[in-house]
C-alpha positions as a LaTeX table, in Angstrom:
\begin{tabular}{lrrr}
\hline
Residue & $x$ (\AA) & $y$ (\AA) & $z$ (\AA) \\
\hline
Unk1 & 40.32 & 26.09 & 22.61 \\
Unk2 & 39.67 & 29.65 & 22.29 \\
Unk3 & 42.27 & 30.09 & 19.69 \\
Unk4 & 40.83 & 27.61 & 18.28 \\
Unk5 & 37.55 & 29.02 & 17.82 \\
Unk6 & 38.60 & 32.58 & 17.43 \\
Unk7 & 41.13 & 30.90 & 14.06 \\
Unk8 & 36.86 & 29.88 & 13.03 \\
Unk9 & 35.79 & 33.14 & 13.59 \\
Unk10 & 38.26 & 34.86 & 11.30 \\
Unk11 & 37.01 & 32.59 & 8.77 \\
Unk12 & 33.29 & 33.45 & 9.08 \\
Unk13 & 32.61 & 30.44 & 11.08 \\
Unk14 & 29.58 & 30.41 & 13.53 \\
Unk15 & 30.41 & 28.05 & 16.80 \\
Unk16 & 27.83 & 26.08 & 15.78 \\
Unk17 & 29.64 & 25.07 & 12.62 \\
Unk18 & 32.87 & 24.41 & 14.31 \\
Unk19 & 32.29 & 20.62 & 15.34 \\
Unk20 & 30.61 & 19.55 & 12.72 \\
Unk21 & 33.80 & 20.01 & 10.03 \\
Unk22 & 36.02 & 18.74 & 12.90 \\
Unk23 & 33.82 & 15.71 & 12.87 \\
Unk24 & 34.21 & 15.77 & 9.29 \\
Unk25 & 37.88 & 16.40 & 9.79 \\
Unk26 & 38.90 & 13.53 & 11.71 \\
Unk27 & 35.80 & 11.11 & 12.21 \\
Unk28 & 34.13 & 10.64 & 8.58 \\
Unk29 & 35.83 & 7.40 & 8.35 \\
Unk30 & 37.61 & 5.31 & 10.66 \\
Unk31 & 41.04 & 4.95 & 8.44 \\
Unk32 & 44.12 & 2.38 & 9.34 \\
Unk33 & 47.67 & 2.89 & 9.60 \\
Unk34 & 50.38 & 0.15 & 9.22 \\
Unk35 & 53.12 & 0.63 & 11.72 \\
Unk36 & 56.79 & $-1.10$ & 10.17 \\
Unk37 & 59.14 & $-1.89$ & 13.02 \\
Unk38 & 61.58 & $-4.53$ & 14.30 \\
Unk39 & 61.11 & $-4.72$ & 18.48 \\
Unk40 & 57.77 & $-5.11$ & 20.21 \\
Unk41 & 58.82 & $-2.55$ & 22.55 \\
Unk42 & 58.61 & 0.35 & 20.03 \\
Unk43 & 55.68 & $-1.05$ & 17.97 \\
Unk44 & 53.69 & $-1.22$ & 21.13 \\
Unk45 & 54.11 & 2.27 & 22.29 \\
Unk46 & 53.82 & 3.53 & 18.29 \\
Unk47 & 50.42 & 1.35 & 17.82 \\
Unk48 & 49.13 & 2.33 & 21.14 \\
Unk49 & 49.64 & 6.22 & 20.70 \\
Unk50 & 47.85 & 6.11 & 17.47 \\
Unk51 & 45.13 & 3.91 & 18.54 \\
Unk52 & 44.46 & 6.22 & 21.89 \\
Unk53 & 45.41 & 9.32 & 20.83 \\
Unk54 & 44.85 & 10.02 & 17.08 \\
Unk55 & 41.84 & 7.50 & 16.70 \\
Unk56 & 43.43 & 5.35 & 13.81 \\
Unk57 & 43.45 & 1.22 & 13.83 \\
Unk58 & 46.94 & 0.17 & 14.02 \\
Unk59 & 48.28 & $-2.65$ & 11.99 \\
Unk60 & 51.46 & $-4.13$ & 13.54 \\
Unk61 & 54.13 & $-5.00$ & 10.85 \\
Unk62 & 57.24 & $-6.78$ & 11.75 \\
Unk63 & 60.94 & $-6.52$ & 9.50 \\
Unk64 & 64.47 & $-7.52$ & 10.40 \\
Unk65 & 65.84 & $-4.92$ & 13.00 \\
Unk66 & 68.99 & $-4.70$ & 10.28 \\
Unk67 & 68.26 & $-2.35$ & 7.69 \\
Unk68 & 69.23 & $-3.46$ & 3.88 \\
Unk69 & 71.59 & $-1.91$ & 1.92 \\
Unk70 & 69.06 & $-2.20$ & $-1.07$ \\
Unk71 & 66.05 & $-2.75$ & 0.38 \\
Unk72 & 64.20 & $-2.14$ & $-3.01$ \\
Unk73 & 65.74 & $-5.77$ & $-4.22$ \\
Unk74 & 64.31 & $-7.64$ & $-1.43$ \\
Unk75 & 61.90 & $-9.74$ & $-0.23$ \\
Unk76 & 61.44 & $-8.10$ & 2.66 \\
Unk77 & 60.66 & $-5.13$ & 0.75 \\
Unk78 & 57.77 & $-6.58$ & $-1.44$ \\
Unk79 & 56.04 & $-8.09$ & 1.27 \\
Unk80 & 55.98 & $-4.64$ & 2.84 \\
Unk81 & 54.34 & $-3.66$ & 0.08 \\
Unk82 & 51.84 & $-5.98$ & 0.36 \\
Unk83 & 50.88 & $-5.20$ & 4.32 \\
Unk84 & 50.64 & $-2.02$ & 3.44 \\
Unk85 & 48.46 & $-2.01$ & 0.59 \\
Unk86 & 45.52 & $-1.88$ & 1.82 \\
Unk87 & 46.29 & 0.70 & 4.72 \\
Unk88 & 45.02 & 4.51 & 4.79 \\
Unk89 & 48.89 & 5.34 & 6.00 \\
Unk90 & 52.08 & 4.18 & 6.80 \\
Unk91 & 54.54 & 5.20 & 9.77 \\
Unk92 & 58.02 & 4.09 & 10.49 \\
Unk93 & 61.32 & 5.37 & 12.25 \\
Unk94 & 63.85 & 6.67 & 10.71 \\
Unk95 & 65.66 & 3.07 & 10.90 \\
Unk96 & 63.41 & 1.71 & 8.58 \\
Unk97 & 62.36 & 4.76 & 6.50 \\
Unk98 & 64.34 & 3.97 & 2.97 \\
Unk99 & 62.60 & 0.52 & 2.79 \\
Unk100 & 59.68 & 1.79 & 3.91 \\
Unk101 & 58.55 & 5.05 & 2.29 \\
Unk102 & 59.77 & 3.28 & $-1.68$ \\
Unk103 & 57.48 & 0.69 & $-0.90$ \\
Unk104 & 54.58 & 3.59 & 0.37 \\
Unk105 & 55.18 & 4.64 & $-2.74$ \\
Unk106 & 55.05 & 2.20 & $-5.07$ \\
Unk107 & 51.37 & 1.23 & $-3.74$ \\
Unk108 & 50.59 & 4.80 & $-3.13$ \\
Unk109 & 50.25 & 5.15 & 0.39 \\
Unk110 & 51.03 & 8.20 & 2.34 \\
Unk111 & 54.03 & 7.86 & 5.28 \\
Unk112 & 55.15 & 9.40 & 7.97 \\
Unk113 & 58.45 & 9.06 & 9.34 \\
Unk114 & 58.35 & 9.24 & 13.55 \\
Unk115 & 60.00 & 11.73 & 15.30 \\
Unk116 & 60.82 & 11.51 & 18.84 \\
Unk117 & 58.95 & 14.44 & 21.32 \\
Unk118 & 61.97 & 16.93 & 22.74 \\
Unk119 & 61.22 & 16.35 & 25.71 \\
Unk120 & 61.31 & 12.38 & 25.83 \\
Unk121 & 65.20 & 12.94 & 24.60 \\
Unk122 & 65.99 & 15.87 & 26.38 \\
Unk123 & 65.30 & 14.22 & 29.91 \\
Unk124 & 66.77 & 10.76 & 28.73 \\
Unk125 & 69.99 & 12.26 & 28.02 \\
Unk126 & 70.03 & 14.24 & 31.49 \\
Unk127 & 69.98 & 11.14 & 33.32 \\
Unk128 & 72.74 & 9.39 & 31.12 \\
Unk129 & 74.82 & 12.42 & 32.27 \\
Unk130 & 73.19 & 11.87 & 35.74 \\
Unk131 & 74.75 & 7.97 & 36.03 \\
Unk132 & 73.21 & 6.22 & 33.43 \\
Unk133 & 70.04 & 5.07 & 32.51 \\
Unk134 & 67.95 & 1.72 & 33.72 \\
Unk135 & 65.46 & 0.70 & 30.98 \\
Unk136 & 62.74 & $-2.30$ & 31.55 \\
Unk137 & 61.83 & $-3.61$ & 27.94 \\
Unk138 & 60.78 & $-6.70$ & 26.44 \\
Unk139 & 62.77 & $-6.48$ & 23.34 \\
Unk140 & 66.64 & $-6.44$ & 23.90 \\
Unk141 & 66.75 & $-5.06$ & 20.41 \\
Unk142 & 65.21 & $-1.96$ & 21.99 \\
Unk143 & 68.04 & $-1.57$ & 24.07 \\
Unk144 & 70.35 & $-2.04$ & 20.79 \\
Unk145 & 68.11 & 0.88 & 18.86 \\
Unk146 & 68.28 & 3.34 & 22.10 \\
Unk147 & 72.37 & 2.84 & 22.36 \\
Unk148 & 72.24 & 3.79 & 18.92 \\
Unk149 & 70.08 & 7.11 & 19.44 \\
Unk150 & 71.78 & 8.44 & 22.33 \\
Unk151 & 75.61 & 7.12 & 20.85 \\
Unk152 & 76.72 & 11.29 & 21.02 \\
Unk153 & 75.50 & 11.19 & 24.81 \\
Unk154 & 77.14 & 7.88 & 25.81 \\
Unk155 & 80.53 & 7.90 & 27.35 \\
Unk156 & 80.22 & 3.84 & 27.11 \\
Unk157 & 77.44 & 1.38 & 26.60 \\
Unk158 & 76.91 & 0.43 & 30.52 \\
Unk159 & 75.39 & 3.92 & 30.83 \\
Unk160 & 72.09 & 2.56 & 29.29 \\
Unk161 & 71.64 & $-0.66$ & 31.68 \\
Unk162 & 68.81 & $-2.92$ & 29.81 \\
Unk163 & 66.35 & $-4.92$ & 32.15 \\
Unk164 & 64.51 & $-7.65$ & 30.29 \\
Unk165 & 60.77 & $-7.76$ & 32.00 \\
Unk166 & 60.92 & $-11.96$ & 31.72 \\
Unk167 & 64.22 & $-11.85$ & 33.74 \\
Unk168 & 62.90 & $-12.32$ & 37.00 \\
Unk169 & 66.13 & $-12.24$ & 38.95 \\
Unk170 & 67.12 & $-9.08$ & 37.03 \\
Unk171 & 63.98 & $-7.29$ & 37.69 \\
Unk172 & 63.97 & $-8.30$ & 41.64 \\
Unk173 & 67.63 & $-6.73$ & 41.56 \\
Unk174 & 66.23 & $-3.53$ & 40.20 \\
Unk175 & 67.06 & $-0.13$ & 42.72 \\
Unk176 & 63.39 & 0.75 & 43.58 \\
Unk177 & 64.99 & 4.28 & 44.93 \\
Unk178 & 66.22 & 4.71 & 41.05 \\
Unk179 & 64.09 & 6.15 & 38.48 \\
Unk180 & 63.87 & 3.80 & 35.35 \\
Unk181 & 62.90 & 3.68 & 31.90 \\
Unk182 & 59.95 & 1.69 & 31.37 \\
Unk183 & 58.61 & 0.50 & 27.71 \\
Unk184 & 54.74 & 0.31 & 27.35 \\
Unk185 & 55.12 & $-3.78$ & 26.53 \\
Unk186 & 56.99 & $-4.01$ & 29.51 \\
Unk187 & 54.43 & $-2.81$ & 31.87 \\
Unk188 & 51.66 & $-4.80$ & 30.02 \\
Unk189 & 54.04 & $-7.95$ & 30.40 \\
Unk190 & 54.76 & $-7.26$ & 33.83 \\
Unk191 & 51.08 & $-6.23$ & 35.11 \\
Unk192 & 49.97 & $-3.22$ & 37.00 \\
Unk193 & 50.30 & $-5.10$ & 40.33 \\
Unk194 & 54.17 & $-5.21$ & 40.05 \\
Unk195 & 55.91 & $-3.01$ & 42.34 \\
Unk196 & 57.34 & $-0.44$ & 39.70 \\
Unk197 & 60.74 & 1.86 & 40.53 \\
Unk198 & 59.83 & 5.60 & 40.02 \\
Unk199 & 59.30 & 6.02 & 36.39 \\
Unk200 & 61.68 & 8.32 & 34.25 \\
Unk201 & 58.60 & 9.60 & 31.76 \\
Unk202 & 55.63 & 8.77 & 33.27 \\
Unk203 & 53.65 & 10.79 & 31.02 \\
Unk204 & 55.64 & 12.58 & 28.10 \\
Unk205 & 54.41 & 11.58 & 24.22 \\
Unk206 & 56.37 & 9.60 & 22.57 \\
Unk207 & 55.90 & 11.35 & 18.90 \\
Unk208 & 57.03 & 15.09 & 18.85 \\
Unk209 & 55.00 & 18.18 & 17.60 \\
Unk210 & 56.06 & 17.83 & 14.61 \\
Unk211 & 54.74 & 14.00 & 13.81 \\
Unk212 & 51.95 & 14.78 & 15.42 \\
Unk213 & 51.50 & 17.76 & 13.04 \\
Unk214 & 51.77 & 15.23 & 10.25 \\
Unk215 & 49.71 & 12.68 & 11.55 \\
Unk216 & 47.06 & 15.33 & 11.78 \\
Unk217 & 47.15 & 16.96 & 8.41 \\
Unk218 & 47.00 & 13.41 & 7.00 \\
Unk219 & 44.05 & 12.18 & 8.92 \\
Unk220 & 42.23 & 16.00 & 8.05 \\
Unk221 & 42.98 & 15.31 & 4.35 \\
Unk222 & 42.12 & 11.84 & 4.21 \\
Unk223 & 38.94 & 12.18 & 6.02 \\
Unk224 & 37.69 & 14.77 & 3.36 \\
Unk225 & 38.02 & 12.94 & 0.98 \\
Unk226 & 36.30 & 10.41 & 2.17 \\
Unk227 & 33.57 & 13.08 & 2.83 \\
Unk228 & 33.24 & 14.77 & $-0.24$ \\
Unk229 & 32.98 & 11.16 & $-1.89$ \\
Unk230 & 30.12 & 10.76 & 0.62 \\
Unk231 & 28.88 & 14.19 & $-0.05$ \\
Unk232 & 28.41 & 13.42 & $-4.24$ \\
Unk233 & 27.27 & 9.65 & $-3.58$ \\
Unk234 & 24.42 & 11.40 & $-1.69$ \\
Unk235 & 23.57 & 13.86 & $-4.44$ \\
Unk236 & 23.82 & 11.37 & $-7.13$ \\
Unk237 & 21.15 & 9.12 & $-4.68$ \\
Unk238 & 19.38 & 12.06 & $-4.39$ \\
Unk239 & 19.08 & 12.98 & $-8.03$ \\
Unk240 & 18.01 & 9.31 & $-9.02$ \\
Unk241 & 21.16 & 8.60 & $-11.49$ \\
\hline
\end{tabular}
């Protein structure tokens, strides 16, 4: 915070200007954000993350977890353009990020493609080396998409075991002694009186510095805009024209 501050006071800010133009910054309008993806496990942790910790109204949209080979000629494609039409932004992975940012920009929307945080990775791929990983998900998609991200760590596919949270005799069988990968949906499906396993990242980010970095400068520039539009619909109020 002090850097923060001190970054104002290079600029000839007083500290009582400083939260006002971060409340113009990132609170002049409340702005949406349709999130493309293909499992409920990942769209749930995305949605949630942007919801709780970048303020922004997610708006869950759904495409085939198989990604086109010309997704421009599709259907799929145009009705992405429509659910995102009428969005501030646009985020998707880098599964989905052909389809996704020619259709952002066709209806001129801004998008962001997600990046994983370091340290989410780092540790997943220290416990594949470790014996393998256990992940609880809803999705079994997910499990499909996290094979596919960690295929340079994997010696074989058994190393990432996938746990479906409605498979009741599966999740009784779990090793509560063994730490386990646990999605967001899953825990909401599950409830927080189930008796968990020790989590593997019970508190990590899912986006890395450098999404988040992108996320911010969009929501700064998109939230000044709003304001000086607010700024010269005042003046022109204020002048009577």
């Amino acid at each position: 915070m002090a850097g923060v501050l001190v970054e104002g006071w290079k600029r000839r800010m007083t500290l009582a200007e400083i939260p006002e133009l971060i409340r113009r910054c990132t609170s002049t309008v409340r702005l949406t954000c349709a999130c493309v993806e293909s499992n409920v496990d990942q769209m749930t942790a995305y949605c949630a993350e942007l919801r709780e910790q970048f303020g922004i109204e997610s708006v869950p949209v759904y495409i085939s977890p198989v990604p086109l080979p010309r997704p421009e000629r599709s259907v799929e494609f145009h009705a992405v353009e429509e659910a995102i039409r009428q969005a501030d932004m646009v985020v998707t992975t880098s599964y989905h990020s052909r389809l996704v940012r020619k259709a952002a920009e066709n209806v001129g929307v801004p998008a962001v493609t997600l990046t994983v945080n370091t340290e989410v990775i780092e540790t997943v791929q220290r416990q594949i080396r470790n014996g393998g990983v256990t992940l609880v998900c809803v999705d079994p998609e997910f499990g499909n998409r996290l094979r596919a991200m960690y295929a340079d760590t994997l010696d074989g596919p058994g190393e990432i075991r996938v746990v479906l949270a409605d498979d009741p005799e599966a999740m009784a069988a779990l090793n509560r002694d063994e730490p386990a990968m646990l999605t967001l949906a899953a825990r909401e499906r599950l409830g927080e009186g189930f008796d968990f396993p020790p989590l593997l990242l019970p508190h990590s980010p899912t986006f890395s510095a450098h999404t988040a970095r992108e996320l911010l400068q969009l929501i700064i520039r998109l939230n000044l805009s709003a304001a000086e539009r607010q700024d010269a619909t005042q003046l022109l109020a204020g002048t009577g024209a």
